[in-house]
N, C-alpha and C positions, 0 to 999 in steps of 0.2 A: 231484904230486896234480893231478887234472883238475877244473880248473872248471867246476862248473856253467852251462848255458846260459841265457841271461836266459829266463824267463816270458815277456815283454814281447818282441816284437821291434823292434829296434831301425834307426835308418834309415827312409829315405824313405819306404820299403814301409809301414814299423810307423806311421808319425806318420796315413798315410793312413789305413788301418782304423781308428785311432782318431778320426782326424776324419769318417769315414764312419759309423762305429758312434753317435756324440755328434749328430752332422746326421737320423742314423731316429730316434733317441732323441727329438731334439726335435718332429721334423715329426708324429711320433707323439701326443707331447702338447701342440702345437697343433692338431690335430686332432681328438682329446679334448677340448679347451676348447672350441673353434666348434662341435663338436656340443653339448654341455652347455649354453651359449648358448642356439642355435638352441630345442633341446628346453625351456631355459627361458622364452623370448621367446613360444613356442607357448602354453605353458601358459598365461602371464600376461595374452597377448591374448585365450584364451577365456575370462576371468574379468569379471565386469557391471564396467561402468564407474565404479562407486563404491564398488570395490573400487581399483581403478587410479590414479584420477586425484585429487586433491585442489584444494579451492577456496580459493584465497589473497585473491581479491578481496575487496574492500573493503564492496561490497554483497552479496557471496554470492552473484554472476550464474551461476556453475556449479552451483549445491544446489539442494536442494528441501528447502523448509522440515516442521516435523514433522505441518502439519495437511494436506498433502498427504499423507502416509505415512498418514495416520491413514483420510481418503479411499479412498484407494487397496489397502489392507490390508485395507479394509470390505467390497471389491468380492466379489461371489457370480456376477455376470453378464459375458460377453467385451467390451471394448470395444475397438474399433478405432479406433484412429487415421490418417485418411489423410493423407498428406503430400504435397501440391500444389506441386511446383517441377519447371524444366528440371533436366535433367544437367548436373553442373559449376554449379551456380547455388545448391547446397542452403545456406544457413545456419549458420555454426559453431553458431554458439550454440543454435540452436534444435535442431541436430542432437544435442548434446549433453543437450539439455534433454530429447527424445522417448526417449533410450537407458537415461535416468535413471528413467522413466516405464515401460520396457520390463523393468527388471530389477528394478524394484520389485516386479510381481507377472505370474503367469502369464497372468492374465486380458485383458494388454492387450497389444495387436498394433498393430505402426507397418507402414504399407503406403505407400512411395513412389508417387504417381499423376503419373506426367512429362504434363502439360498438351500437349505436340505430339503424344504417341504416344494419349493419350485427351480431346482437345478436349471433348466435351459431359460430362465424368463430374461435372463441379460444378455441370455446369446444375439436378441433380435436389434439387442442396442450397441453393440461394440464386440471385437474382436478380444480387446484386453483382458487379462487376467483378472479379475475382479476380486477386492476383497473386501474384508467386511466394512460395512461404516462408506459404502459407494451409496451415489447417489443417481439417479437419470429422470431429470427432467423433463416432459412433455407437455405439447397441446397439438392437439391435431395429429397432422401425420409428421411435423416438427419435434425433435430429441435432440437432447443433448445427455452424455454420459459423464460424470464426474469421477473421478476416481478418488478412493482415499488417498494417493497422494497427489492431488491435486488440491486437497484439504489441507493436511498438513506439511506445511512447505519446511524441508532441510537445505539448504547452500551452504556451501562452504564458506568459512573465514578463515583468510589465506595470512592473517595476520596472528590469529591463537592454535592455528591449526585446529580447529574443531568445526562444529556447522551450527549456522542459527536455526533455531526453529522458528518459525512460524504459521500462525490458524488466517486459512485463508476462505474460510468455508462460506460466510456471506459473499465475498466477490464471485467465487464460482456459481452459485446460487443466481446472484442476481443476474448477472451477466448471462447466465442460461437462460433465465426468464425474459431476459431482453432478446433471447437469441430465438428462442422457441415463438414468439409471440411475434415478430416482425421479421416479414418475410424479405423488407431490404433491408440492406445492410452497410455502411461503407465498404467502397469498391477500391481497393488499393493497386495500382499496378507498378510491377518491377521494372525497370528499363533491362532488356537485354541483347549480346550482340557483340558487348566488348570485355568478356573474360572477367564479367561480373564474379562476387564472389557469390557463394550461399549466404542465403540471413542465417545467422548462430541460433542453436536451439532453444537460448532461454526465452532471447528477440520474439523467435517465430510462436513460443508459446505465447507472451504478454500479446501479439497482434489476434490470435485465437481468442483469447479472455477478452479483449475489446472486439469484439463479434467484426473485427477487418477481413474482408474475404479479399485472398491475395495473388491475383493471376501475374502471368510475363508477358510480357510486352515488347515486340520489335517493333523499331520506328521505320525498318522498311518495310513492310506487309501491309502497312496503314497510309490511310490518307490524311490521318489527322486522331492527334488522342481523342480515346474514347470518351463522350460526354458524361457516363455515368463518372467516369474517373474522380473519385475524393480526390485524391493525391497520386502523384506519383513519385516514386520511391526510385534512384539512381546510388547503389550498393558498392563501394570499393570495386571501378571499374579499374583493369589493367590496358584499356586503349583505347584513343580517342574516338570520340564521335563525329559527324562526318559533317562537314558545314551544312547540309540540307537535315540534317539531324537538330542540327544547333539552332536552326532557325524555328522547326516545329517547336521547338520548345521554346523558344522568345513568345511566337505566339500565341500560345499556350498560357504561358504565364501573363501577357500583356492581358488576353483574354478572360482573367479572371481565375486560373487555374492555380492547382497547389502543387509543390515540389519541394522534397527532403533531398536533401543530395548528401553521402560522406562518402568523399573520396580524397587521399592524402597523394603524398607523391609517391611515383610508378616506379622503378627500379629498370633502367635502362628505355624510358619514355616519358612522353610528355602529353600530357591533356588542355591541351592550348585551345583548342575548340568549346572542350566541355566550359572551362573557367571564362575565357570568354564573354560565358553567360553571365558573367558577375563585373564584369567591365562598365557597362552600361551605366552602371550603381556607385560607379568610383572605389570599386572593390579590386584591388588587382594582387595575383598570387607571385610570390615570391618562390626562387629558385631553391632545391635542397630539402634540408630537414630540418627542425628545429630544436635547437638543444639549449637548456634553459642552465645557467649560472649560479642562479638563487638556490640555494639548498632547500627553501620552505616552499618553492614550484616545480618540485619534481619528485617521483618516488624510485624505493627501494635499490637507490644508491647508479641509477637509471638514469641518468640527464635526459635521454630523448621518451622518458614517460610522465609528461608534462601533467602539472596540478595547476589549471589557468585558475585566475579569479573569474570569478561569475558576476555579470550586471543584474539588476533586479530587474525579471521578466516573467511575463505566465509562466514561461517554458524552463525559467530553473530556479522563482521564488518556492515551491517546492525543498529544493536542495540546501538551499540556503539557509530556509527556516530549520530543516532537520542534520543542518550540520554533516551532512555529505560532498564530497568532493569527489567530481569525477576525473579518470583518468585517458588524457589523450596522448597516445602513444602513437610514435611516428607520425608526425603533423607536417602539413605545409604553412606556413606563414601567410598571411593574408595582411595587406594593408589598405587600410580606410579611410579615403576621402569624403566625406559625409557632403561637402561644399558642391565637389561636381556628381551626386547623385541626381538623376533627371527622374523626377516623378516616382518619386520613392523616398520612403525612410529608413532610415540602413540603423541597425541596431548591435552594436560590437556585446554579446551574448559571453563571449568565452578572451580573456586576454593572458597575455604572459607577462613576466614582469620587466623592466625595464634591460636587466641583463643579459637577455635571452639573445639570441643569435641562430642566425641558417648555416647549417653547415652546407655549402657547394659538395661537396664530394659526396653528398648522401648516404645512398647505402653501401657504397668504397670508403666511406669514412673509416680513418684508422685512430682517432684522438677523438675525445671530446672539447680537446681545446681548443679556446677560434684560431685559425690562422689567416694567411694574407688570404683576402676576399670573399672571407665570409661576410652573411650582411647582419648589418644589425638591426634589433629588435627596439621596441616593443613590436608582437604581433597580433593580430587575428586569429583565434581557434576555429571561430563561429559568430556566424552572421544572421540574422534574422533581418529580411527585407520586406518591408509593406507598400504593392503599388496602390495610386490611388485609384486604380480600374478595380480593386479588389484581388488581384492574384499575392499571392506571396512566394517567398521562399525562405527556406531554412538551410545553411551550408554550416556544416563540419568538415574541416578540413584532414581529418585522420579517418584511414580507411579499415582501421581495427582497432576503433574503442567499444564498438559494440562485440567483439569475441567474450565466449565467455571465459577466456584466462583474464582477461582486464577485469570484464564485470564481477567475478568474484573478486578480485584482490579489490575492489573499488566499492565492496560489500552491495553492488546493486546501483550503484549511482548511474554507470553509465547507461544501464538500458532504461533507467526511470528519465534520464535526460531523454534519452530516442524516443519514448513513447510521451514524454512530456510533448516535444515537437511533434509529434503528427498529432496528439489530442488540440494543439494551438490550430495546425491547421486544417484537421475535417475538422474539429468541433468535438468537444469533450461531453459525451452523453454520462448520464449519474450514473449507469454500470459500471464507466471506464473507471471513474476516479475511485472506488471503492479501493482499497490498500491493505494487504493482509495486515494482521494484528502480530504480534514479536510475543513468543513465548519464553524470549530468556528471563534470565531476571536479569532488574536494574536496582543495581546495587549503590548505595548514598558513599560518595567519600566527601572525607571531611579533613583537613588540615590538621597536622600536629596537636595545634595550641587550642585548636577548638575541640579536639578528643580529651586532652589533661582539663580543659573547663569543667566537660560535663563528667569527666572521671567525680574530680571535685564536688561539683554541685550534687551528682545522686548517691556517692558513698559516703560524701563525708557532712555536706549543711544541710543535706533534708534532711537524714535520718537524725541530726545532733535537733534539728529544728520541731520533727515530731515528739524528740524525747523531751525537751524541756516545754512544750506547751503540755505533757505529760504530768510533767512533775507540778507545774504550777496548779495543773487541776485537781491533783491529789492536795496539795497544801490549802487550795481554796476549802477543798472539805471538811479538809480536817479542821480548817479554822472554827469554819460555818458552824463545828457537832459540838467546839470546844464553849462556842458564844452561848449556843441553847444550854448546855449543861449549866 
């Protein structure tokens, strides 16, 4: 009988084709996979960047928060974004930040402007020094110019001597966008006339960023505040106002109108006109200055630079939630009758602690300690009043907690309080509340006995715990080799 011949050939010949056939087989289908790759890598790059990328950080320095969307989704008009840096010099973050901006909606265009190859293109947008990583805004014949340090925000902490950083690049952003695209704006006006002071320069930036456009205002030149008027704003005056003064503003406010007022006590005068305005409300200001007893409501060994408690309001649940405290220095005392308020609800915003006392001798004060006829406390910082015609008001009784020597030692609180209260009264648009992002670090502390636990637990019973599930797995085998033998 004849045997059949193997299928297969066998021999040196035969091993080769089949390691020849197995070698195209393979090269085949890694070649199939790098293209599959490739064709998926393609795909995935043309997709917007938040679709792709995800933000793990701690402050959210990759996202754009939702009142940006809401911004930006509203948009009907093209805005352009120019982007002012060298080649090789552009900005992660901010690059990231413009793409997020980009693929949010159709309407907005980022245009790289390299400053060597168009030297004069930002001359038409600002006078300032420009450098790289600027930004300028437009739609129309509407601009706004950003600057890089308008992006990255430095202040001082007057408490480690060094300065916070932080990335404020969406609020500038948005806030442009809100600014370029609508041609009104809130109309804020100053009262002036009685030796008002200047707004401090951080103030007058934060009113810029919230797109407040901010005129002066004399009450004698007018026949009546101006209708567009949001608000109007009455700044650490040093002299009263004039009963016909006192009264436009009664009607003013009865009318429906808004008013911020911080004014503390005068130094050799008195504003019995202006305060007045707070009479009506069962609000009535106390003589002096206020100097607080409790060591945990006052700073830097300072009795008259008061640390009040805060009630929960629009205007400082903000503060509260982030654990800031604002600093009012040199205050007037305020006391609140809430019983005989007429057509109003009066809201004690800012308190002192029960210890607190007015020194009568103000600023001839020679003690911090009370003596015969000082009055006692508790008092009023700040008042938040709602009539029910719709006017309000908002009173701080210190005429420099918005300086910026306070607001830095108070790391920000006090101008986020001043801008909290005019956001309650025009109305908080999604631009305003955007909040830059903190680029320090935040570091974990953790208690004594909870540092020696976990010393414990990672040096000494995990590693003892992987090494005896160790050993037992070696003794299982060897059992296991000893049973088959």
């Amino acid at each position: 009988m004849k045997k059949r011949p193997n299928a297969t050939p066998s021999g040196p010949a035969g091993h080769s084709r089949q390691a020849f056939q197995g070698g195209t087989y393979s090269l085949m289908l890694t070649a199939a996979v790098l293209a599959l790759l490739i064709v998926l890598n393609l795909l995935v790059s043309a997709l917007p960047t938040n679709l792709t990328q995800y933000d793990i950080s701690a402050s959210k320095l990759y996202s754009v928060t939702s009142n940006t969307k809401v911004v930006v989704n509203a948009l009907e008009q093209d805005v352009t974004i120019y982007w002012i840096v060298q080649s090789g010099e552009e900005d992660a973050v901010i690059e990231n930040l413009l793409g997020k901006y980009e693929s949010l909606s159709d309407h907005i265009t980022v245009v790289k402007k390299n400053p060597d190859v168009y030297p004069t293109f930002a001359e038409q947008y600002t006078d300032e020094t420009v450098k790289n990583n600027s930004l300028v805004v437009e739609c129309g014949e509407r601009s706004r110019f950003i600057s890089y340090d308008d992006i990255y925000l430095s202040e001082p902490d007057m408490y480690t001597y060094s300065y916070n950083t932080s990335f404020d690049g969406e609020g500038a952003i948005t806030s442009a966008i809100d600014y370029v695209v609508n041609a009104e704006q809130p109309q804020l006006y100053r009262l002036e006339g009685h030796g008002e002071s200047e707004l401090p320069s951080t103030f007058q930036d934060q009113l810029e960023k919230a797109n407040m456009e901010l005129h002066d205002l004399s009450l004698l030149t007018v026949d009546a505040i101006p209708e567009d008027a949001a608000c109007l704003l009455i700044y650490a005056p040093t002299s009263d106002i004039s009963g016909e003064e006192r009264d436009m503003l009664a009607d003013y406010v009865t009318g429906g109108g808004k008013l911020l007022v911080m004014a503390g006590p005068v130094d050799g005068a008195s504003l019995d006109n202006l305060y007045s305005l707070l009479s009506k409300y069962g609000v009535t200001a106390n003589e002096g200055i206020v100097i607080e007893s409790d060591r945990e409501h006052y700073a830097f060994q300072a009795p008259f630079a008061l640390l009040p408690d805060m009630a929960e309001s629009d205007i400082t649940d903000s503060l509260i939630e982030e654990n800031y405290y604002p600093i009012l220095a040199l205050s007037q005392g305020l006391t609140v009758d809430t019983a005989s308020a007429s057509g109003a609800t009066v809201t004690e915003l800012l308190t002192t602690s029960d210890d607190a006392f007015s020194k009568l001798a103000g600023y001839d004060m020679s003690t911090y300690e009370k003596e015969d006829g000082d009055i006692d406390g508790p008092f009023t910082l700040g008042v938040q009043i709602d009539l029910s015609g719709g006017g309000q008001i908002v009173w701080f009784s210190s005429s420099s907690f918005l300086d910026d020597l306070y607001n830095a030692y108070s790391s920000g609180a006090n101008v986020n309080l001043g801008m909290n209260a005019l956001s309650s009264l025009v109305g908080e648009s999604e631009a305003m509340a955007i909040r830059s992002k903190s680029l320090n670090y935040n570091y974990l502390t953790i208690s004594e006995s909870t540092s020696s636990l976990l010393k414990v637990l990672m040096i000494g019973i995990v590693p003892l715990a992987y090494l005896g599930v160790g050993i037992a797995v070696v003794v299982k085998r060897r059992r296991m080799q000893n049973e088959a033998v």
